[in-house]
N, C-alpha and C positions, 0 to 999 in steps of 0.2 A: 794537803790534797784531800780532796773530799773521799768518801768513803761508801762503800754498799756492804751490805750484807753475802757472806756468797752461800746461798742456798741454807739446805739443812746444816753444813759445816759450824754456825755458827762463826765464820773469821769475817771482820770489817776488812774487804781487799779496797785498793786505791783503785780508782776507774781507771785510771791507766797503767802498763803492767810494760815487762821488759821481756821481749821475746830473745829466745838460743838464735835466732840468725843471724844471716848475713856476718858482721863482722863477727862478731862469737864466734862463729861458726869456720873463722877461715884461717888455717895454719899458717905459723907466723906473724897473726896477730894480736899475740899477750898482751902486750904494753894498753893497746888500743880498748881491747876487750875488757880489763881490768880497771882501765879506768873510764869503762863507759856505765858498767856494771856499779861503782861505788858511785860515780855520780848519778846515776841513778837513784838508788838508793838513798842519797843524802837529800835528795829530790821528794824521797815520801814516797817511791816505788816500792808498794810491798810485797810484791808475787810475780816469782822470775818463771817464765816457761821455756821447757827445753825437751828436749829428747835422743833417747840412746843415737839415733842416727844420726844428726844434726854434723855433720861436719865428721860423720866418722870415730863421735866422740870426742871431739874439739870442743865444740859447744860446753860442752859437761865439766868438760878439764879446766876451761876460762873461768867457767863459773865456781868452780870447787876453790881455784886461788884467791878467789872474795868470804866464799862460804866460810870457809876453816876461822874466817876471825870472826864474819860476822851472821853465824846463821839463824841466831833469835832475831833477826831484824825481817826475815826473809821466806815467805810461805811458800817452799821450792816445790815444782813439778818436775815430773821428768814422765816421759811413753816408751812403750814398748809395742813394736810392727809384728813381735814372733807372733805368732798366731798360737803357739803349742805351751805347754804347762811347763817343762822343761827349758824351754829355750826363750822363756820370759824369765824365767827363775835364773836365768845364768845372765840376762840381761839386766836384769835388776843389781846383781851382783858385782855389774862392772859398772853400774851408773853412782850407784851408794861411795864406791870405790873414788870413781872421775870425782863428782861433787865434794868429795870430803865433808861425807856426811853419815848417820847412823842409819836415818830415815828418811824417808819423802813426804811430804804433808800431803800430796797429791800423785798417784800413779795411774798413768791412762791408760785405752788402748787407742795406737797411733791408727787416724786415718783410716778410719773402717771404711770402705768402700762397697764391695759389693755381695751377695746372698753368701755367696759360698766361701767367705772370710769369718761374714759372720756365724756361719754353721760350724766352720772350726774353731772357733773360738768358744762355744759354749758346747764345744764337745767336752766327753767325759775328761781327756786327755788336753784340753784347751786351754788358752791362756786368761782365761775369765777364774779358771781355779787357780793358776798362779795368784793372782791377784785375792783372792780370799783367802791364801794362803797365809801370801806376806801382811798384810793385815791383821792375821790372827797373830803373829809373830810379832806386830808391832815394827815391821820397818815401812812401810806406809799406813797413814791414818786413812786417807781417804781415797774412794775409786772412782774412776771417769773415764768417758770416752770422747774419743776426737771424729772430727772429720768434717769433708770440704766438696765432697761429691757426690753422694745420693741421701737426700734427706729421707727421702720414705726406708732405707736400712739403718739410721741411725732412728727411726721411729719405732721400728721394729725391735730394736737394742734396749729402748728404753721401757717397751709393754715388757721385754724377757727379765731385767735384771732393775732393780734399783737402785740406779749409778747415784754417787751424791754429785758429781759434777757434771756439764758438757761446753766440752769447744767447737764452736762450732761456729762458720760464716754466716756475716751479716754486712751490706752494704748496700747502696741505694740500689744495685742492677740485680738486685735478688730477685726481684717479686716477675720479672723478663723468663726465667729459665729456673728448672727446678731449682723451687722457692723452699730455701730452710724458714724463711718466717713464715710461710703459709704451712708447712706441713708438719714442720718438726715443732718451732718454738712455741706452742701454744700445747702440746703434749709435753717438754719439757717446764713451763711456768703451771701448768695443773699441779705436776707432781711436785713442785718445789724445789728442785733441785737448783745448786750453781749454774750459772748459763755465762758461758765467757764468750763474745766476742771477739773472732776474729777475720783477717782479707776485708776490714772495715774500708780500709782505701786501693783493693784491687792490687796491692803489689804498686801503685804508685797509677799503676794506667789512670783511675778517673779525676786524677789530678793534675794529669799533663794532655799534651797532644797525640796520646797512643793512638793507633789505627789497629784494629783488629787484624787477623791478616785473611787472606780469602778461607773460605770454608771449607776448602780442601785442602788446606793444610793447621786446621784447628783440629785440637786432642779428639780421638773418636767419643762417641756418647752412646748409651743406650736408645736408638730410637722407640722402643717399646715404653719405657720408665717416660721417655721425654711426651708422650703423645700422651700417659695416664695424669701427666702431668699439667697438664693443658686445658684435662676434660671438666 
C-alpha cells in the first residue's frame, strides 16, 4: 500500500486507514470485528482509529483483542469528548485498558464543535492539559484534534495550540457549506501538521441514491457561522 508522510510525526501511514465503527463498534460482534481488523492489517493497514465512545467502548475492546498480539504493526488512535483534565485522565485510563496497550501513538480531542467546547478545553482545568500530561508521562506520543462541524473553531484550535495531527472532513460537497477545505486545510498544511481525512464518501449518501430529507427536519446549524461563511 502506498504510503504518506503524516505530518511532523515522522510515521509513513498507508492512504487508507481502518475506522472504530460500525461493526467494531457493535456488541456482539467479536468474531466479525476481529477478523476485519487482522485482515486489514495483512492488507497493509497501518493506523487504526477509534474512540473512548465508539460503541460504549466496544470499538476499543475489538481492537485491544488484535492489539495484544499485534501492536508493532499498528499506529493506534483513540479520542476523548471529556472536555475536563480529570475526566480525560480517567478516560485515557479505560481506553489504554480496552486496547490492550501501554500507550496510544495518537490521542485526540473528539469532535470539537463549538466556541464554548473549545473554551473548556483550554481552560486551566481542561482537557488539552490532560493531554500534555499523558504525553509527558509517555502513554501517548502524539496530540490531535478531531472534528466534522465548524471549521472556523477547529481553525481557531489550531492558531491556540500545536496539534501534531487533525481529522478532519473532506469530500467533494465540502466547498457547498462550511468548507473545511476552504477555511481550515490550508491553516493546517502551513503549519505542517498530519491532516487525516475523513466523511470522504458522506456516510455512503454520495455514492447511492440518498435524497436529503426537507430542511426542516435537517440537524440545526449555526445561521450566523453559516452566512460568515458564505461572504
Amino acid at each position: 500500500m502506498p504510503t504518506h508522510n503524516l505530518g511532523k510525526t515522522g510515521y509513513q501511514v498507508g492512504i487508507f486507514s481502518l475506522g472504530g465503527q460500525a461493526t467494531l463498534e457493535i456488541q456482539g460482534k467479536e468474531k466479525e470485528s476481529v477478523d476485519i481488523i487482522n485482515r486489514a492489517l495483512d492488507l497493509g493497514v497501518n493506523y487504526i482509529d477509534t474512540a473512548a465512545g465508539y460503541g460504549g467502548g466496544v470499538s476499543e475492546i475489538n481492537i485491544g483483542h488484535v492489539l495484544k498480539d499485534r501492536r508493532s504493526e499498528v499506529f493506534q488512535t483513540s479520542k476523548t469528548a471529556d472536555r475536563t483534565y480529570d475526566g480525560s485522565m480517567k478516560v485515557l485510563e479505560k481506553s489504554l485498558k480496552q486496547l490492550q496497550t501501554d500507550h496510544l501513538d495518537l490521542w485526540q480531542l473528539h469532535n470539537v464543535q463549538r466556541q464554548d467546547q473549545l473554551d473548556a478545553i483550554f481552560a486551566n482545568d481542561g482537557a488539552l492539559k490532560a493531554l500534555l500530561k499523558a504525553r509527558e508521562e509517555g502513554m501517548v506520543r502524539f496530540l490531535g484534534i478531531t472534528g466534522h462541524y465548524e471549521p472556523l473553531v477547529l481553525k481557531q484550535a489550531l492558531e491556540r495550540f500545536d496539534f501534531d495531527t487533525i481529522l478532519m472532513a473532506v469530500n467533494a460537497a465540502d466547498t457547498h457549506y462550511l468548507s473545511f477545505k476552504r477555511y481550515l486545510l490550508p491553516v493546517a498544511q502551513k503549519q505542517g501538521i498530519g491532516i487525516i481525512g475523513m466523511k470522504l464518501a458522506t456516510r455512503g449518501r454520495m455514492l447511492s441514491t440518498w435524497t436529503p430529507p426537507p430542511p426542516d427536519q435537517q440537524p440545526e446549524r449555526c445561521g450566523r457561522r453559516s452566512r460568515e461563511h458564505s461572504q
